[in-house]
LUMTORKOL-629270 format. One record per residue (C-alpha): residue number from 1; x, y, z. Coordinates in steps of 0.1 Angstrom, whole numbers, padded with zeros to 4 digits. Layout:
BEGIN
atom nr: NUM | x: X | y: Y | z: Z
...
//
This chain:
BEGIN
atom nr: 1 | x: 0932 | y: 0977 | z: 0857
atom nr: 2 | x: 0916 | y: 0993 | z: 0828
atom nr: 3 | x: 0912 | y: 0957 | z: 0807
atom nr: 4 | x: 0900 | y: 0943 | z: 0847
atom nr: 5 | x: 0875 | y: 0973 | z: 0855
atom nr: 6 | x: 0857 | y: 0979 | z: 0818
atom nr: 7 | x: 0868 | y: 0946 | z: 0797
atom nr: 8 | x: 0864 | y: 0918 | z: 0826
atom nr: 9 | x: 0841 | y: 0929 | z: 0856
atom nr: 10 | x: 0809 | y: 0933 | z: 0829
atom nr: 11 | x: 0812 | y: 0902 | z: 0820
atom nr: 12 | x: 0816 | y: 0886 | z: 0853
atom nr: 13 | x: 0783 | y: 0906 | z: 0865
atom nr: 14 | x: 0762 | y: 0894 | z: 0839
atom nr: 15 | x: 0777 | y: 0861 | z: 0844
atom nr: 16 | x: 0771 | y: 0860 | z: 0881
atom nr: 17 | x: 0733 | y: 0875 | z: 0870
atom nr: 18 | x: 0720 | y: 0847 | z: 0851
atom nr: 19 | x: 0743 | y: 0818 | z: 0871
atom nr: 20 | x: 0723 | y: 0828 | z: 0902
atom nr: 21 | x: 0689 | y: 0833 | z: 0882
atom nr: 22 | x: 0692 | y: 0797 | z: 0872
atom nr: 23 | x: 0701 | y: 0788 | z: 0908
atom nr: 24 | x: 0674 | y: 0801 | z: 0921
atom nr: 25 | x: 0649 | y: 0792 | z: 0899
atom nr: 26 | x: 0663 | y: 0754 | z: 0902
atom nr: 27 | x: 0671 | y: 0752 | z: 0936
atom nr: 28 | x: 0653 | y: 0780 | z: 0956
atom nr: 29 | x: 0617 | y: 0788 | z: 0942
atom nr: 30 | x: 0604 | y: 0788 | z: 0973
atom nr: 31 | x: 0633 | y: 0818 | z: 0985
atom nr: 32 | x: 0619 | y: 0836 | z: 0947
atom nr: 33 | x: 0598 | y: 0863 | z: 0967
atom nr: 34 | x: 0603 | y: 0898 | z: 0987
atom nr: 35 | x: 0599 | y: 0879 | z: 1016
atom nr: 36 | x: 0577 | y: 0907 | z: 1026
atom nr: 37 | x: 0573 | y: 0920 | z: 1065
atom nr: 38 | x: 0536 | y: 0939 | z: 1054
atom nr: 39 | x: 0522 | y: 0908 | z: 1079
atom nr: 40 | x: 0539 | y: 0934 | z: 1105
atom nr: 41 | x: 0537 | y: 0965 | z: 1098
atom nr: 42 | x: 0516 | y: 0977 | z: 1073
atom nr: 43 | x: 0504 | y: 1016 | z: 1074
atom nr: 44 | x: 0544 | y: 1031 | z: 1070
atom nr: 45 | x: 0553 | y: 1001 | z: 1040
atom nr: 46 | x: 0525 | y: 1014 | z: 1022
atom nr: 47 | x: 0540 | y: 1047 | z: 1017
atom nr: 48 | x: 0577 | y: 1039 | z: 1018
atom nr: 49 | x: 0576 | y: 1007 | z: 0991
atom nr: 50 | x: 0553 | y: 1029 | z: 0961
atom nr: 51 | x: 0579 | y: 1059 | z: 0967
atom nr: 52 | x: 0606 | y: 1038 | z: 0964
atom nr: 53 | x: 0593 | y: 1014 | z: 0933
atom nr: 54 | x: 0582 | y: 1046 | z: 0914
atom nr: 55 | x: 0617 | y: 1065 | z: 0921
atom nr: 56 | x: 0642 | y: 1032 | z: 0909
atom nr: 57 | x: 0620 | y: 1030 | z: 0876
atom nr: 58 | x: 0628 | y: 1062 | z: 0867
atom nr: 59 | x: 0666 | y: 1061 | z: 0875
atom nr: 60 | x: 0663 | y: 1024 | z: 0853
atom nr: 61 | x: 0647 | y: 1044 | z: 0825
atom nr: 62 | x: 0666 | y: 1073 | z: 0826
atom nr: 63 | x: 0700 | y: 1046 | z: 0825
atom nr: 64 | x: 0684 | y: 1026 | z: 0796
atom nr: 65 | x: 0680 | y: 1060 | z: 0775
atom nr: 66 | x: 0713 | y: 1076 | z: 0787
atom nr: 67 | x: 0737 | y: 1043 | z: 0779
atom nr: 68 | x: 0716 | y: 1029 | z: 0749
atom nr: 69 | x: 0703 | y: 1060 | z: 0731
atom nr: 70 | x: 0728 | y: 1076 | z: 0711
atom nr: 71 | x: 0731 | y: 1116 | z: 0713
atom nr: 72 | x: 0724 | y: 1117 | z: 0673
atom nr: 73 | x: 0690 | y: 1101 | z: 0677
atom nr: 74 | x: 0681 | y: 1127 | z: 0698
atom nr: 75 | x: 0695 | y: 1151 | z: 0679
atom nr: 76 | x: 0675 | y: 1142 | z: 0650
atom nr: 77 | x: 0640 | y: 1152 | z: 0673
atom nr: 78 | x: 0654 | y: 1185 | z: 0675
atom nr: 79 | x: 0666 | y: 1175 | z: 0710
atom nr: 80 | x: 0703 | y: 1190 | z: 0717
atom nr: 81 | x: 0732 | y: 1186 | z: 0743
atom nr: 82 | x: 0719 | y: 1214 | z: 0762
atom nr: 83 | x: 0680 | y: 1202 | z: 0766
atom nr: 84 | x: 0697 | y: 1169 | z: 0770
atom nr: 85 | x: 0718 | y: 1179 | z: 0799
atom nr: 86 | x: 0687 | y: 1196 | z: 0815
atom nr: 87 | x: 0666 | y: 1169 | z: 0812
atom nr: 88 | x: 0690 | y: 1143 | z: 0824
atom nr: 89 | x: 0699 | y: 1165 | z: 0854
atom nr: 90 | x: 0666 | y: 1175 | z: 0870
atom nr: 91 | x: 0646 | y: 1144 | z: 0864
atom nr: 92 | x: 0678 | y: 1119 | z: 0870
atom nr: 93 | x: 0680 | y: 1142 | z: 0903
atom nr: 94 | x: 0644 | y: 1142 | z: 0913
atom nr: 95 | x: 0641 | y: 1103 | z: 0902
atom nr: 96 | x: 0674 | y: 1098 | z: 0924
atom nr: 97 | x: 0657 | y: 1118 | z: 0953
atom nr: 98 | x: 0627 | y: 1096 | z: 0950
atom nr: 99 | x: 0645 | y: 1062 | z: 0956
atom nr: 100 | x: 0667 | y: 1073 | z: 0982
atom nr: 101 | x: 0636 | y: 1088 | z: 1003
atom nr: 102 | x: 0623 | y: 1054 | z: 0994
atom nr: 103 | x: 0649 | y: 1032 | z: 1009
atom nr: 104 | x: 0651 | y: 1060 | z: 1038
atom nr: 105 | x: 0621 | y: 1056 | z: 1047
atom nr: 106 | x: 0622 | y: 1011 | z: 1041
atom nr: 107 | x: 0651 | y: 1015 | z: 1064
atom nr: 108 | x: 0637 | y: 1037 | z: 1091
atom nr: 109 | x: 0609 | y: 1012 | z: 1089
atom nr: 110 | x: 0633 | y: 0981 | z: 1098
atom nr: 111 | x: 0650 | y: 0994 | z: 1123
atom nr: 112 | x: 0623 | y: 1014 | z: 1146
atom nr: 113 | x: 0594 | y: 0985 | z: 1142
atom nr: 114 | x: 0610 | y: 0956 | z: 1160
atom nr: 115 | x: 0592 | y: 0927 | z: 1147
atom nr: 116 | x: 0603 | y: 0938 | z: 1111
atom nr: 117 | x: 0639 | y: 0943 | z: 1123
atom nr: 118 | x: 0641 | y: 0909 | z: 1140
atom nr: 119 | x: 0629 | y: 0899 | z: 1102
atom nr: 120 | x: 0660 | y: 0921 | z: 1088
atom nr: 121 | x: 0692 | y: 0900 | z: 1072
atom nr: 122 | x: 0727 | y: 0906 | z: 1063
atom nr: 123 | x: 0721 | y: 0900 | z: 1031
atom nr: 124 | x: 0696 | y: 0930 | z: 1034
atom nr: 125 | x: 0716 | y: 0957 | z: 1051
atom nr: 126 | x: 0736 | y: 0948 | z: 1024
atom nr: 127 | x: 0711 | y: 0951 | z: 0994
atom nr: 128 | x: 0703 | y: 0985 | z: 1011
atom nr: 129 | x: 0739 | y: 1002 | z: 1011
atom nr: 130 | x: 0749 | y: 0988 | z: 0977
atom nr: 131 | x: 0714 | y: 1003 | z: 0964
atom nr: 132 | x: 0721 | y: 1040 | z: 0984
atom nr: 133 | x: 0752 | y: 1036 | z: 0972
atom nr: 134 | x: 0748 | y: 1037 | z: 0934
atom nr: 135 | x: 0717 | y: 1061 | z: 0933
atom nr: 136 | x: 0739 | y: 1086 | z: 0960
atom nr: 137 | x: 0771 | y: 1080 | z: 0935
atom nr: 138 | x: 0750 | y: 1093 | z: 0904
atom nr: 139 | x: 0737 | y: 1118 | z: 0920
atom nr: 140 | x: 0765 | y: 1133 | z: 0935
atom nr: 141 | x: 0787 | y: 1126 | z: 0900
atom nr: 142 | x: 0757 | y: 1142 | z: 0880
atom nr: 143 | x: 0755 | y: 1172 | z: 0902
atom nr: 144 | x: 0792 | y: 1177 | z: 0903
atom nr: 145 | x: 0796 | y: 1181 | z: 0866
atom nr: 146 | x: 0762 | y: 1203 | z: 0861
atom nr: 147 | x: 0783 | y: 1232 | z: 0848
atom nr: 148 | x: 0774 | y: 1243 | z: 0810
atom nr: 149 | x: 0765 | y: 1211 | z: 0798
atom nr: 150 | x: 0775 | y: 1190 | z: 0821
atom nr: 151 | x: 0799 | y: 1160 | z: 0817
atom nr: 152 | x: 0789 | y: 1143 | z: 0783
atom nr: 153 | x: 0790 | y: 1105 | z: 0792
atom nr: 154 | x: 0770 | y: 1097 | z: 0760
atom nr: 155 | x: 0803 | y: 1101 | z: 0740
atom nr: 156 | x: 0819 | y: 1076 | z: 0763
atom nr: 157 | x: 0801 | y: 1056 | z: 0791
atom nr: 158 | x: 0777 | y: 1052 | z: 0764
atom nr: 159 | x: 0796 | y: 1040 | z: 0738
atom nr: 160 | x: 0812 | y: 1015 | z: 0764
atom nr: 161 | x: 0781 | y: 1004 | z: 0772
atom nr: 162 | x: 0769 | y: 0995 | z: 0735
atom nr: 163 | x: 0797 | y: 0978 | z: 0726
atom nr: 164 | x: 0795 | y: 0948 | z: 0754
atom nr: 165 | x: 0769 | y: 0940 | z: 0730
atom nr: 166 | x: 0791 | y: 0935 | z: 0707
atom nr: 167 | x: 0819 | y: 0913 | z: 0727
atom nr: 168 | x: 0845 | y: 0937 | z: 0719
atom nr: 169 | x: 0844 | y: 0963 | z: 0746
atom nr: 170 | x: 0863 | y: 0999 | z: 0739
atom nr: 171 | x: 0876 | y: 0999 | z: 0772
atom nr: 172 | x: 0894 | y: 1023 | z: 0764
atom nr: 173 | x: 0870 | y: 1047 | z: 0765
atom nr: 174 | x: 0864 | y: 1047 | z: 0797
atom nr: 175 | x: 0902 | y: 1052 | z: 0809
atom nr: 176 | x: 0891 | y: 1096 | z: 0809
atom nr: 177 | x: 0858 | y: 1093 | z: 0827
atom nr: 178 | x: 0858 | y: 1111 | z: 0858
atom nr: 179 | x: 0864 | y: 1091 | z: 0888
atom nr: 180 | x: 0832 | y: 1094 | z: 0904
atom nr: 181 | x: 0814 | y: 1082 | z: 0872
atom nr: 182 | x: 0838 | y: 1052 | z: 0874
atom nr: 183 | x: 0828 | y: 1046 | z: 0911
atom nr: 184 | x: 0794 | y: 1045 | z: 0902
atom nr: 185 | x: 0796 | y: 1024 | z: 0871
atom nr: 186 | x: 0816 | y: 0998 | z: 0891
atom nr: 187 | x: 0790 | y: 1000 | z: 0920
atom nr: 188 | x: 0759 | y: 0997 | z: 0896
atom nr: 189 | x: 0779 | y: 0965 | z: 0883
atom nr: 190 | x: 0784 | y: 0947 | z: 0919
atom nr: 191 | x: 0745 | y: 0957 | z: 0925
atom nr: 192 | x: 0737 | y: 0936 | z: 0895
atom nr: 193 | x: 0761 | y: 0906 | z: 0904
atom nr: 194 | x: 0744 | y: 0906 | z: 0938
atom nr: 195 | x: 0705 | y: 0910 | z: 0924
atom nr: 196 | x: 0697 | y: 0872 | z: 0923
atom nr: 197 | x: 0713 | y: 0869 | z: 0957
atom nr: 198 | x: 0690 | y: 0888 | z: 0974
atom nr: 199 | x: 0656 | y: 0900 | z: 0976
atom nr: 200 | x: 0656 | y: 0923 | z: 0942
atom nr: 201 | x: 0653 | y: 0887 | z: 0924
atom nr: 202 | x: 0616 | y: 0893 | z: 0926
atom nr: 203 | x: 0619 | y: 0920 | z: 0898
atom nr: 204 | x: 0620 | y: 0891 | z: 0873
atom nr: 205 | x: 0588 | y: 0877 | z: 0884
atom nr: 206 | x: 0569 | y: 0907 | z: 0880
atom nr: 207 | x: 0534 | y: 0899 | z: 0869
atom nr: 208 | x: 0542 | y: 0918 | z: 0832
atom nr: 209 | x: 0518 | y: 0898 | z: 0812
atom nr: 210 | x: 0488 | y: 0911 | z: 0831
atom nr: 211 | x: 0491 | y: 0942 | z: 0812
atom nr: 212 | x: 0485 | y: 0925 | z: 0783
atom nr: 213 | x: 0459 | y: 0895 | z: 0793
atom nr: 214 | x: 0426 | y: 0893 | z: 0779
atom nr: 215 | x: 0395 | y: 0913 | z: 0795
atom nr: 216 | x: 0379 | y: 0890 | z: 0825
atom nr: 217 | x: 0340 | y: 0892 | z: 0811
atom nr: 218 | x: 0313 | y: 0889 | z: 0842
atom nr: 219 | x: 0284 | y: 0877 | z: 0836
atom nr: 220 | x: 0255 | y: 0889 | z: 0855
atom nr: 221 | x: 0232 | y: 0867 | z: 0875
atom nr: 222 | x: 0202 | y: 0888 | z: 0877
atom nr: 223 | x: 0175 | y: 0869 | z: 0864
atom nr: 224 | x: 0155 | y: 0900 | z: 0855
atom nr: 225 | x: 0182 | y: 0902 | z: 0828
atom nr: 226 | x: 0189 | y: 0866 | z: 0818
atom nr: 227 | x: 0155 | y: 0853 | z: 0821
atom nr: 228 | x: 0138 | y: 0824 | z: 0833
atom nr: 229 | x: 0169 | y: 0797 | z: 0844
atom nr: 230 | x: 0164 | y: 0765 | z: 0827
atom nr: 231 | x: 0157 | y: 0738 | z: 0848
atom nr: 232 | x: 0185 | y: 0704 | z: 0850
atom nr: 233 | x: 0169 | y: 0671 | z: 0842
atom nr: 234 | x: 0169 | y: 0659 | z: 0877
atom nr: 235 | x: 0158 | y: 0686 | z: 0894
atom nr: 236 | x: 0120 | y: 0687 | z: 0878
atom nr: 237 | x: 0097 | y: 0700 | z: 0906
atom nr: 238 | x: 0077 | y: 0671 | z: 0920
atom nr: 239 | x: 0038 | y: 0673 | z: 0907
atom nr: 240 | x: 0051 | y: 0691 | z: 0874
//
């Protein structure tokens, strides 16, 4: 189970990521989208989506530091366990808060405006508890382990993590990890698996290179400023 859990199932997510990526992209471009209800319901969406968006890039960040940065690099900033621990805690708390409110809110959106719920799949009330589920799962295996300095998963979950890179996974580090950090690691890898099943395929066409396209220069057309206009050959006024 060990070998199947921490050796097998990360492999088989990211295989299932990129086999429906290319599906998609080949077959479904047209499905590539949000498929967004804001055609029905507007005023509540505009609140709910930003909340949740903002929240699920912070969890995402805080992940990508946690499983990727390695405690002695932050050591060496003058950054210890402790501080760590505290960090990780209140903003991996408050960021989990944030998406949960989020999808609370997308969801009591769904199902009290009628048109939007007639919109509402399977596949979405499915996207929706495999989401809750993994943010709730940190949260509550975060919190449960807040004592002193918490449950150090950068000497384990982390390490695991790294060396997938690699192709030779130290499974058996993860065989001591508390259970409810092994529920959630499991869960966060069936969410990634079902990604470019669903709607949450759209987070690879996010438009990333407008942060970095060239300034749009206006011109202006107030003739005070550009001058007489020269006239087109053509277009001479007649008795010139």
């Amino acid at each position: 189970m060990t070998t199947l859990l921490w050796g097998a199932l990360p492999y088989t997510a990211f295989a299932l990521l990129v086999a429906g990526l290319v599906w998609r992209y080949r077959y479904d471009k047209y499905g590539w989208t949000t498929r967004s209800s804001q055609v029905y319901e507007s005023r509540l969406l505009n609140i709910a989506s930003p909340v949740f968006h903002y929240g699920i890039l912070f969890v995402l960040a805080g992940h990508l530091v946690g499983l990727f940065v390695p405690s002695s690099w932050t050591a060496a900033i003058g950054v210890d366990e402790h501080v760590y621990h505290l960090f990780s805690l209140y903003g991996g708390t408050a960021a989990g808060a944030l998406t949960v409110v989020g999808i609370l809110l997308l969801v009591y959106r769904r199902r009290t405006r009628a048109p939007v719920f007639r919109a509402t799949t399977a596949n979405d009330k499915a996207m929706y508890v495999l989401l809750v589920g993994a943010v709730v799962l940190g949260m509550v295996a975060k919190l449960s382990h807040s004592a002193g300095d918490g449950y150090d998963y950068r000497r384990t979950i982390g390490p695991w993590a790294r060396s997938l890179f690699t192709l030779q996974p130290q499974t058996g580090l993860m065989a001591g990890v508390p259970v409810l950090y092994q529920v959630h690691a499991v869960v966060g890898m069936v969410l990634i698996a079902f990604v470019p099943y669903s709607r949450l395929v759209h987070m690879f066409s996010a438009p990333v290179q407008y942060l970095f396209r060239p300034y749009v220069v206006y011109r202006t057309r107030d003739p005070r400023q550009l001058g007489p206009r020269p006239e087109r050959r053509g277009w001479e006024r007649l008795g010139g």
